[in-house]
mmCIF file of the C-alpha atoms, coordinates in Angstrom:
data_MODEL
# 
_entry.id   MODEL 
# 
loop_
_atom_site.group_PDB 
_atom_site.id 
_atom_site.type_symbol 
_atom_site.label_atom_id 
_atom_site.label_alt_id 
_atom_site.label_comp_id 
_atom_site.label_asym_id 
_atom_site.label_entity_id 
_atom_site.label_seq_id 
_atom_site.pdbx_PDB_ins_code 
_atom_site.Cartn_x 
_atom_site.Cartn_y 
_atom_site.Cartn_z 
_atom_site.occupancy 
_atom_site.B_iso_or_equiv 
_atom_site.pdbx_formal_charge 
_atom_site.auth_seq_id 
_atom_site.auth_comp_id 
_atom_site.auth_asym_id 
_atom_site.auth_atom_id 
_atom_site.pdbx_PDB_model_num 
ATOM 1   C CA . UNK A 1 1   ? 38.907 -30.113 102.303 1.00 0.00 ? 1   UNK A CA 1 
ATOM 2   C CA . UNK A 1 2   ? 39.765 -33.550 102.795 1.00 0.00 ? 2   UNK A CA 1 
ATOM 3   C CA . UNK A 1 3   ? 42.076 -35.666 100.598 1.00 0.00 ? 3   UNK A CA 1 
ATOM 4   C CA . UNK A 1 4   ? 39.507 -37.481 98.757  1.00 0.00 ? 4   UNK A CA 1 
ATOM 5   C CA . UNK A 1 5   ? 37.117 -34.384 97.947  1.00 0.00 ? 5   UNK A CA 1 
ATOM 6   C CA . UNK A 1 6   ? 40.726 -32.465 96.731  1.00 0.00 ? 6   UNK A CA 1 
ATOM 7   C CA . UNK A 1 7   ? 41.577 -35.678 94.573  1.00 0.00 ? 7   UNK A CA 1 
ATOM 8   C CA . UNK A 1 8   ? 37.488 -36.039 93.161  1.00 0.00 ? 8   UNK A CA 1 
ATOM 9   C CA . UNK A 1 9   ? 37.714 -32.266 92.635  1.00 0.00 ? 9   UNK A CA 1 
ATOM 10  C CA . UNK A 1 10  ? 41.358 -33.128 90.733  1.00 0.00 ? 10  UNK A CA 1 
ATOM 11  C CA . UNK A 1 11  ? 39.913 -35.500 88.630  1.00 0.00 ? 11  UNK A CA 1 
ATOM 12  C CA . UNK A 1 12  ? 36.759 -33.790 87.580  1.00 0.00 ? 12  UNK A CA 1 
ATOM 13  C CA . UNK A 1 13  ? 39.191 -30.672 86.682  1.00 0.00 ? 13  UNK A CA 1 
ATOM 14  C CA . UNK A 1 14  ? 41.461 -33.219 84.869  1.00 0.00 ? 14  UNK A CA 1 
ATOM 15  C CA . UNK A 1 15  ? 38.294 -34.334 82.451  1.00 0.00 ? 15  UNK A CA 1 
ATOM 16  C CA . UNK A 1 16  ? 36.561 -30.799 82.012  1.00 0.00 ? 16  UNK A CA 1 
ATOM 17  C CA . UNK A 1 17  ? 39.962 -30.082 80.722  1.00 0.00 ? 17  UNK A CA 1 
ATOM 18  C CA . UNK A 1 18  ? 40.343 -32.776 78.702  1.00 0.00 ? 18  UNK A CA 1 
ATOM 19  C CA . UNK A 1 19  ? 36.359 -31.781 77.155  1.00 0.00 ? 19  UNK A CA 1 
ATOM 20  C CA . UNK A 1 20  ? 37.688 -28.576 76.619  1.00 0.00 ? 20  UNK A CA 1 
ATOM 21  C CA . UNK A 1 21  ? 41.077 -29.709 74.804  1.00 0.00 ? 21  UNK A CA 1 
ATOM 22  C CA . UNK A 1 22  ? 39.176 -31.368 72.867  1.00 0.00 ? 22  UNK A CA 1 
ATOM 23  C CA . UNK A 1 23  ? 36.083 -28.934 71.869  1.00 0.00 ? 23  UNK A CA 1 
ATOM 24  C CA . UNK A 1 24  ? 33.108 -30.149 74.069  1.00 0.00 ? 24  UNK A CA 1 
ATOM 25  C CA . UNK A 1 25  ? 31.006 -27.263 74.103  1.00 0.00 ? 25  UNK A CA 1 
ATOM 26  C CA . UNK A 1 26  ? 28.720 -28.261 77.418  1.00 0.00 ? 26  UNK A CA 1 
ATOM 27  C CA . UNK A 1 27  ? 26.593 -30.836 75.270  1.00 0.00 ? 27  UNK A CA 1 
ATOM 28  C CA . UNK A 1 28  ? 27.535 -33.993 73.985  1.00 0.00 ? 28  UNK A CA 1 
ATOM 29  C CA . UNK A 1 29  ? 24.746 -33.793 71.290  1.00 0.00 ? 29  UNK A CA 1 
ATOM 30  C CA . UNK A 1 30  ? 25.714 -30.339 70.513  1.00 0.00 ? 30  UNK A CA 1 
ATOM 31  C CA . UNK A 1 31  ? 29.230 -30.752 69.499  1.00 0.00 ? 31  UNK A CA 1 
ATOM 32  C CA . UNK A 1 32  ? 30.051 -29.392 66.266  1.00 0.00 ? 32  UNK A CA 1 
ATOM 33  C CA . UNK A 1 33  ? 32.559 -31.090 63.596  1.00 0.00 ? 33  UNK A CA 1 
ATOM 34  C CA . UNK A 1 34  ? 34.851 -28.783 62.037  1.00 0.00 ? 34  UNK A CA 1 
ATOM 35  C CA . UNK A 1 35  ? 33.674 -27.951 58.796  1.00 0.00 ? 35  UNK A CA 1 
ATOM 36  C CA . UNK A 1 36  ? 34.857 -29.225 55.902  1.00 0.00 ? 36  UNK A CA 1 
ATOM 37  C CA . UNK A 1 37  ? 34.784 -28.860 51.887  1.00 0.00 ? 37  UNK A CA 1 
ATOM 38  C CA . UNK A 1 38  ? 34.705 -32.151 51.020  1.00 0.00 ? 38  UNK A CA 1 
ATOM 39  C CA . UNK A 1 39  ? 32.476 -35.186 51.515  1.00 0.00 ? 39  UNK A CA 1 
ATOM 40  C CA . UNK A 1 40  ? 32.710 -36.568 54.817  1.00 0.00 ? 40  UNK A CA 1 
ATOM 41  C CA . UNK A 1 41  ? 32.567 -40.813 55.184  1.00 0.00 ? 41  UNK A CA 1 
ATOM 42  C CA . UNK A 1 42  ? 29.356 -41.927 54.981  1.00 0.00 ? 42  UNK A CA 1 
ATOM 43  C CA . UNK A 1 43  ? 28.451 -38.524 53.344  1.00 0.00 ? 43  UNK A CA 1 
ATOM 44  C CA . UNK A 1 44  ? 26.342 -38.702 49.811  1.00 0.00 ? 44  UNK A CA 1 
ATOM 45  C CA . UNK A 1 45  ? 27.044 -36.036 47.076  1.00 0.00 ? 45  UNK A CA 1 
ATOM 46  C CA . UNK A 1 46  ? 24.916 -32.997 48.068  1.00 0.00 ? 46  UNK A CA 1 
ATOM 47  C CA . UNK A 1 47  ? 23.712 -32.213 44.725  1.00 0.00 ? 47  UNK A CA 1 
ATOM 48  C CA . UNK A 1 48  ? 21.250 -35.534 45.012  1.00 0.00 ? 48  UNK A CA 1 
ATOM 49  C CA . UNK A 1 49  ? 17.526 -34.168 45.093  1.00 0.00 ? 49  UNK A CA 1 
ATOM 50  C CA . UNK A 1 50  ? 16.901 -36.581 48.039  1.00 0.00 ? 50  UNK A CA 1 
ATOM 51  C CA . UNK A 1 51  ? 19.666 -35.836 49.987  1.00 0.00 ? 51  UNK A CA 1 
ATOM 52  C CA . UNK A 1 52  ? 17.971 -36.932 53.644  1.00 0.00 ? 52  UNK A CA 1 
ATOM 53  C CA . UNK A 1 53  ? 17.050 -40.514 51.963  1.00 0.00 ? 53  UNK A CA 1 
ATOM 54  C CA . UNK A 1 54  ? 20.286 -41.114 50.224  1.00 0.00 ? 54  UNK A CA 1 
ATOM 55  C CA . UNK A 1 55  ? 22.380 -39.911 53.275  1.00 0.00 ? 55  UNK A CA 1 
ATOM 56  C CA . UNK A 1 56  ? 20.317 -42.577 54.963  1.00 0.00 ? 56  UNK A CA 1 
ATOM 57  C CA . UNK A 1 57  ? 20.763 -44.957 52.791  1.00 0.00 ? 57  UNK A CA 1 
ATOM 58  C CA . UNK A 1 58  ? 24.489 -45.049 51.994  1.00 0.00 ? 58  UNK A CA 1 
ATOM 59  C CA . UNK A 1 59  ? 25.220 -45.001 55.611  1.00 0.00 ? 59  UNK A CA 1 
ATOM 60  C CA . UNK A 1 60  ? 23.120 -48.312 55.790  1.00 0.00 ? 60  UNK A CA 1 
ATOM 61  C CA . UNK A 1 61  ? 25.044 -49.374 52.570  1.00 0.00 ? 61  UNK A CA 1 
ATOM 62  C CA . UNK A 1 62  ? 28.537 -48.974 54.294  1.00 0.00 ? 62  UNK A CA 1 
ATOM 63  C CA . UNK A 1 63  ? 27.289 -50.397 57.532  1.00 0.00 ? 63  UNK A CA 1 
ATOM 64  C CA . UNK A 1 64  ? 26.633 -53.437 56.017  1.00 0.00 ? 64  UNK A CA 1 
ATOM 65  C CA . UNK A 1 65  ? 29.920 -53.493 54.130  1.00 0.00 ? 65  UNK A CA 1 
ATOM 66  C CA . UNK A 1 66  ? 32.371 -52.176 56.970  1.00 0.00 ? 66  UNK A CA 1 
ATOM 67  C CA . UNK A 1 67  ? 31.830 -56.069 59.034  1.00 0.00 ? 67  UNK A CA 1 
ATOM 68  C CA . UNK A 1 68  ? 32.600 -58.389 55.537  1.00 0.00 ? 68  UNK A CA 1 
ATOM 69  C CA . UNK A 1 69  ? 35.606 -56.135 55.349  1.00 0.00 ? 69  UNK A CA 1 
ATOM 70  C CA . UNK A 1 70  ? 36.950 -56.107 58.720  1.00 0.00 ? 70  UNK A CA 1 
ATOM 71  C CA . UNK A 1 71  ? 36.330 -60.222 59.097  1.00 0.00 ? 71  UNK A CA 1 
ATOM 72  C CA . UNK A 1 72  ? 38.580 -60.635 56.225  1.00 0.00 ? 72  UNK A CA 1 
ATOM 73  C CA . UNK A 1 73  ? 41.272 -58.552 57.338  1.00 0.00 ? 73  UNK A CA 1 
ATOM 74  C CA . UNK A 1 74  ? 44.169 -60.171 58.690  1.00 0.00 ? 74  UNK A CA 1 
ATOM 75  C CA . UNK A 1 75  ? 46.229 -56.850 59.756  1.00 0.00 ? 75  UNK A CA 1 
ATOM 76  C CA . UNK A 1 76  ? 50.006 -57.111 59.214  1.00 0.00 ? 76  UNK A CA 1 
ATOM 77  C CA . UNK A 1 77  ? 52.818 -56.060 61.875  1.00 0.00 ? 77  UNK A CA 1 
ATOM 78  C CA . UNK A 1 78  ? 53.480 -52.049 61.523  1.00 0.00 ? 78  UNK A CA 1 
ATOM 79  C CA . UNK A 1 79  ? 51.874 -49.007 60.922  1.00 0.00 ? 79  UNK A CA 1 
ATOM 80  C CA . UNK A 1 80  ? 50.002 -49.128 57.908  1.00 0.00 ? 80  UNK A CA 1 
ATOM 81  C CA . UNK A 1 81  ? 47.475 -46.773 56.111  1.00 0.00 ? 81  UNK A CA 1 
ATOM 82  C CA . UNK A 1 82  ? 46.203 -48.137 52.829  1.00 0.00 ? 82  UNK A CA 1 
ATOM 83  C CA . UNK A 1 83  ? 43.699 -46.754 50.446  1.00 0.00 ? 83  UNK A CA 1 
ATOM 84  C CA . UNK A 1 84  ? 41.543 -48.561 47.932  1.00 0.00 ? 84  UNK A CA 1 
ATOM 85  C CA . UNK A 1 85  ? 39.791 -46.795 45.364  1.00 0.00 ? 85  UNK A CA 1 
ATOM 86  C CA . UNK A 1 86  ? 37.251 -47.984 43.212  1.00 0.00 ? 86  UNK A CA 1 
ATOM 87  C CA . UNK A 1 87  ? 34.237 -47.305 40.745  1.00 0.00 ? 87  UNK A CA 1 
ATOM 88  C CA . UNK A 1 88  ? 30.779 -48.879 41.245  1.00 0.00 ? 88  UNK A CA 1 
ATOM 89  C CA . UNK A 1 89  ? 27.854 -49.480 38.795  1.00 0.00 ? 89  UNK A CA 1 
ATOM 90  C CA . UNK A 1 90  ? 24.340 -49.580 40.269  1.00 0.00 ? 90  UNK A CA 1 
ATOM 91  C CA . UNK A 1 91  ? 24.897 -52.994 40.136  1.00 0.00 ? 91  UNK A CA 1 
ATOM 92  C CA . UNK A 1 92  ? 27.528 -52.659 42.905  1.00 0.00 ? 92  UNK A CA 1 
ATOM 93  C CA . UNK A 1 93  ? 29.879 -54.197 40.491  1.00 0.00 ? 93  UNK A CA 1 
ATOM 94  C CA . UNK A 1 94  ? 33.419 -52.830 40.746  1.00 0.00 ? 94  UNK A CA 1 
ATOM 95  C CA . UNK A 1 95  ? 35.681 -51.120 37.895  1.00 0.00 ? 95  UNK A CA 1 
ATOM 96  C CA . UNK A 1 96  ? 39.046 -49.526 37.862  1.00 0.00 ? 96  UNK A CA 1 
ATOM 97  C CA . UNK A 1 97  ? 40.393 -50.892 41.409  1.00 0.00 ? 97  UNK A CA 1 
ATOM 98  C CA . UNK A 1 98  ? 43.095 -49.066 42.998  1.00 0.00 ? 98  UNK A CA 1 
ATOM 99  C CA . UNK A 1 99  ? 45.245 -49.676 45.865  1.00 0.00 ? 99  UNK A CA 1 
ATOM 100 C CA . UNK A 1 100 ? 48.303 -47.331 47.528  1.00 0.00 ? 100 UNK A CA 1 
ATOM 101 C CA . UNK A 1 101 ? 49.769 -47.426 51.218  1.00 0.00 ? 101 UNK A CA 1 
ATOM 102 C CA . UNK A 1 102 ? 51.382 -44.264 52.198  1.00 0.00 ? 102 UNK A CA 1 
ATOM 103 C CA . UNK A 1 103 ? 54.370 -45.175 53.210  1.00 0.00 ? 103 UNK A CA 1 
ATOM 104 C CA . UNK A 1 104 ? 54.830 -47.860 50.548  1.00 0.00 ? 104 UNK A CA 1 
ATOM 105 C CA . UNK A 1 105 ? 54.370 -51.590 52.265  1.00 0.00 ? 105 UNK A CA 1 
ATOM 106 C CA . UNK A 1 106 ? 52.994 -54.467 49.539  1.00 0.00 ? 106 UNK A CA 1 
ATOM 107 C CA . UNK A 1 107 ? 52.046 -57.001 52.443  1.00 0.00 ? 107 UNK A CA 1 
ATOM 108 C CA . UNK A 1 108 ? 49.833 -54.026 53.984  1.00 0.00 ? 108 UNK A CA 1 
ATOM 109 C CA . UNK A 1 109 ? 48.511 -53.524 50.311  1.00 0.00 ? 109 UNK A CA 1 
ATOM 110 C CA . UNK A 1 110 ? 47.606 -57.099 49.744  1.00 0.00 ? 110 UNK A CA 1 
ATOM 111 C CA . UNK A 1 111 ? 45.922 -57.641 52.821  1.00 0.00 ? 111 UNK A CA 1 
ATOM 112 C CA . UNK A 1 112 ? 43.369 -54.516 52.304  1.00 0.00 ? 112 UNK A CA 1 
ATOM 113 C CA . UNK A 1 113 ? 43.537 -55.965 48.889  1.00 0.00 ? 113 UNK A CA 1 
ATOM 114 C CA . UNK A 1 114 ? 42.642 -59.697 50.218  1.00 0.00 ? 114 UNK A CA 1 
ATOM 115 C CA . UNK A 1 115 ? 39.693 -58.274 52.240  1.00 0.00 ? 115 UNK A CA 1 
ATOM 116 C CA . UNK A 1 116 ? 37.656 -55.808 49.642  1.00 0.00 ? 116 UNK A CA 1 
ATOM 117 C CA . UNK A 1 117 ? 38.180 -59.226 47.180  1.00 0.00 ? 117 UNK A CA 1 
ATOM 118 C CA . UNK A 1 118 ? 36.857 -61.465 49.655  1.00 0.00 ? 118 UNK A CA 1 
ATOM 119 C CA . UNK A 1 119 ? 33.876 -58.695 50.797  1.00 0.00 ? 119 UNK A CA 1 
ATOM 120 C CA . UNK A 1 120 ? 32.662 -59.077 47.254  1.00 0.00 ? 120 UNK A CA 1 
ATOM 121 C CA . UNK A 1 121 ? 30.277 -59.099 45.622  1.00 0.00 ? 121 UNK A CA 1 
ATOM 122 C CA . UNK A 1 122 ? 29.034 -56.165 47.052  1.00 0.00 ? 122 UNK A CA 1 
ATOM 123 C CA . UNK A 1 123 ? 25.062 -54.733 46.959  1.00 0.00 ? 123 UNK A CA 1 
ATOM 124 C CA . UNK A 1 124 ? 23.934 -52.862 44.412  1.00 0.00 ? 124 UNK A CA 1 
ATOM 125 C CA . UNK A 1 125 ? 23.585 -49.177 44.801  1.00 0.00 ? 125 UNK A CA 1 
ATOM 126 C CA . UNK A 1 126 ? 21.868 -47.600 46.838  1.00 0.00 ? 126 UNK A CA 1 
ATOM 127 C CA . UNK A 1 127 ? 19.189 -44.734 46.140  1.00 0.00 ? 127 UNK A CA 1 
ATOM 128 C CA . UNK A 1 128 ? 19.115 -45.332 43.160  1.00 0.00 ? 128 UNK A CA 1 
ATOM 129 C CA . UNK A 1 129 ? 22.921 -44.035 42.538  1.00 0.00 ? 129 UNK A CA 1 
ATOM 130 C CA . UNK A 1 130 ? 23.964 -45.249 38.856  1.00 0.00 ? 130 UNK A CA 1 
ATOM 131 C CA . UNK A 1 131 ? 27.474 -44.976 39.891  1.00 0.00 ? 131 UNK A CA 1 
ATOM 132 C CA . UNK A 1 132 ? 30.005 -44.101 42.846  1.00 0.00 ? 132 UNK A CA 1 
ATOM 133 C CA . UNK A 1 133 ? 33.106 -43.919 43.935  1.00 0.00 ? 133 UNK A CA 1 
ATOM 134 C CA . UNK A 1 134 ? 34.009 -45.893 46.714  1.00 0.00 ? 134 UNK A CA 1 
ATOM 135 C CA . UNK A 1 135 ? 37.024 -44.947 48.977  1.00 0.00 ? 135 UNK A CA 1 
ATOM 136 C CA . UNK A 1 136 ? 38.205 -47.383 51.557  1.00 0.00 ? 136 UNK A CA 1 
ATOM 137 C CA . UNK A 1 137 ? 40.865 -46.669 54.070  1.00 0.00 ? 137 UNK A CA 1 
ATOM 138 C CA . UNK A 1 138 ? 42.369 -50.028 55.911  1.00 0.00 ? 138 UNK A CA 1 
ATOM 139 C CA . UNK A 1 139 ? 44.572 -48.005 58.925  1.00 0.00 ? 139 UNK A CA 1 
ATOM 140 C CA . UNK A 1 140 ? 45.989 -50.207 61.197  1.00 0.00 ? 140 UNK A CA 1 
ATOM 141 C CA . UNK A 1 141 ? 48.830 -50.390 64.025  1.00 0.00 ? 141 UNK A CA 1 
ATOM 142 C CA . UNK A 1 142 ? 50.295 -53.978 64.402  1.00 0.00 ? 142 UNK A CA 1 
ATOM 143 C CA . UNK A 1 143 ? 53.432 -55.144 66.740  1.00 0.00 ? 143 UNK A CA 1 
ATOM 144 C CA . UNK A 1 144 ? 54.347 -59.101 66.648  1.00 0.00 ? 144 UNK A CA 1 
ATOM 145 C CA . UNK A 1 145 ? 53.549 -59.062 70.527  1.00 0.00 ? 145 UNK A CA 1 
ATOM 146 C CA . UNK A 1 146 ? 49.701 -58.701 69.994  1.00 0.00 ? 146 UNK A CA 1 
ATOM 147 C CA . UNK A 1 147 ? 49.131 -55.352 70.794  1.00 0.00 ? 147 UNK A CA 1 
ATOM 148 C CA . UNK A 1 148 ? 47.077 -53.689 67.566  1.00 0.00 ? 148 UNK A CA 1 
ATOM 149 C CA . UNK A 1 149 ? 44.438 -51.308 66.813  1.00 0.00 ? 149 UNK A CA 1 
ATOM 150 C CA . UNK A 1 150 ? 42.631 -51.259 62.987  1.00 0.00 ? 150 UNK A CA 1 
ATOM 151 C CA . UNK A 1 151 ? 39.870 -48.766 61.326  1.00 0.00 ? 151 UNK A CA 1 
ATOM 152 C CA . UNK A 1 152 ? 38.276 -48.748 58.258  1.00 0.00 ? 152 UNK A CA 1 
ATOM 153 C CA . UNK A 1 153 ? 36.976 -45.740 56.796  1.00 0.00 ? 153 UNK A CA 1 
ATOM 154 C CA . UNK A 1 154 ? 34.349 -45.922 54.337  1.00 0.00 ? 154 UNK A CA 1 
ATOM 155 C CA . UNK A 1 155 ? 33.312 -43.048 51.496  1.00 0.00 ? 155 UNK A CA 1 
ATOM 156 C CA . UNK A 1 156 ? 30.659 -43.574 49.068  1.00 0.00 ? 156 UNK A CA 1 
ATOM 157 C CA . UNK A 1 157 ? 30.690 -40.872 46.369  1.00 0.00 ? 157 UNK A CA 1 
ATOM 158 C CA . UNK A 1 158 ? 28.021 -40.064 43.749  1.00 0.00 ? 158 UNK A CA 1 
ATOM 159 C CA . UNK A 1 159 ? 29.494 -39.898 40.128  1.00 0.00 ? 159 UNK A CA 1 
ATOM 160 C CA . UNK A 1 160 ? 28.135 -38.788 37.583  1.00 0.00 ? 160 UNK A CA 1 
ATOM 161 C CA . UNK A 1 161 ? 27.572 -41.372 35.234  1.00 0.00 ? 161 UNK A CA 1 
ATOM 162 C CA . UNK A 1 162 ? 29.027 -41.285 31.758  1.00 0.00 ? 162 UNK A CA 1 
ATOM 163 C CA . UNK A 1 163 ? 26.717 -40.135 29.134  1.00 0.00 ? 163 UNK A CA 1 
ATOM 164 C CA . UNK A 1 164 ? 26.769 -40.937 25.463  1.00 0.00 ? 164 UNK A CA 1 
ATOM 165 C CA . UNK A 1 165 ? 29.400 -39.685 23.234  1.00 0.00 ? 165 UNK A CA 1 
ATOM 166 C CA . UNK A 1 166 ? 27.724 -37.721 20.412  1.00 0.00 ? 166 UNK A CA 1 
ATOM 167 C CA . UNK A 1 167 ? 27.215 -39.564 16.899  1.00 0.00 ? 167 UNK A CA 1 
ATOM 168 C CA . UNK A 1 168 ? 29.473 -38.160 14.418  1.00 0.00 ? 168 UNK A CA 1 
ATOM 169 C CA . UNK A 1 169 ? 28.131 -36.424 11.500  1.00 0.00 ? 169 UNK A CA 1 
ATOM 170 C CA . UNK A 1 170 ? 27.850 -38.986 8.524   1.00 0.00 ? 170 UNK A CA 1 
ATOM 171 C CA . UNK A 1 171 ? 30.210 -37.887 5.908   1.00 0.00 ? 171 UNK A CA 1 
ATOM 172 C CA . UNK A 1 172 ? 29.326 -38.020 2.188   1.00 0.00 ? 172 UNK A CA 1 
# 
């Protein structure tokens, strides 16, 4: 063997490896995710009667909005990992906003902040969901020499929407 079939043979060994490290079963379209109790991003509540159309359709939804967030971004210097909370009517309208970094860092905040405010107003609903929870997490890895790397992960939840409070018996 020859030093350039040893170092091919190297290299190949060095990425099955790698495959296997990683869980590559033999077929890239036959990977399996680890399974997991909670919705996934992109995933729609599983209760949903149409579950193939909504899944569909709220992967569309934060496809669209994934882009107006990332153009507004403007990442700060550090590691940062912010998450924004909020509740949506059908008309995509937003209602009790919340932001939190883990570890604590307010020009992180206001930057994810910034972005979702500037990404709005967002579509309505989609599937017909009459409201959703919509979890955003702005991660991001900054350094004042230019090297970075930024994510957003989207989750669009199905809520179940408030119902009317029972009228009170009239009193006499």
């Amino acid at each position: 063997m020859n030093l350039r079939t040893f170092s091919a043979a190297l290299i190949c060994s060095s990425i099955a490896l790698s495959f296997q490290c990683a869980g590559y079963d033999g077929a890239f379209a036959q990977t399996k995710a680890p399974a997991k109790s909670k919705p996934q991003p992109n995933q729609a509540h599983p209760a949903h009667p149409n579950n193939a159309a909504l899944q569909t359709a709220v992967n569309a939804y934060l496809d669209r909005l994934r882009p107006k967030l990332y153009r507004n971004w403007l990442i700060p210097d550090g590691n940062n990992n912010v998450k924004i909370v909020a509740t949506l009517d059908p008309s995509g309208t937003t209602d009790g906003v919340q932001v939190t970094s883990s570890p604590k860092n307010d020009p992180a905040e206001q930057a994810a902040s910034d972005a979702f405010s500037k990404a709005q107003p967002l579509e309505s609903l989609p599937g017909g969901l009459q409201k959703a929870k919509l979890e955003l997490d702005f991660i991001s890895k900054a350094d004042p020499h230019g090297d970075s790397s930024s994510n957003i992960n989207t989750t669009l939840i199905q809520v179940q929407a408030d119902k009317p409070a029972a009228a009170a018996p009239a009193s006499h």
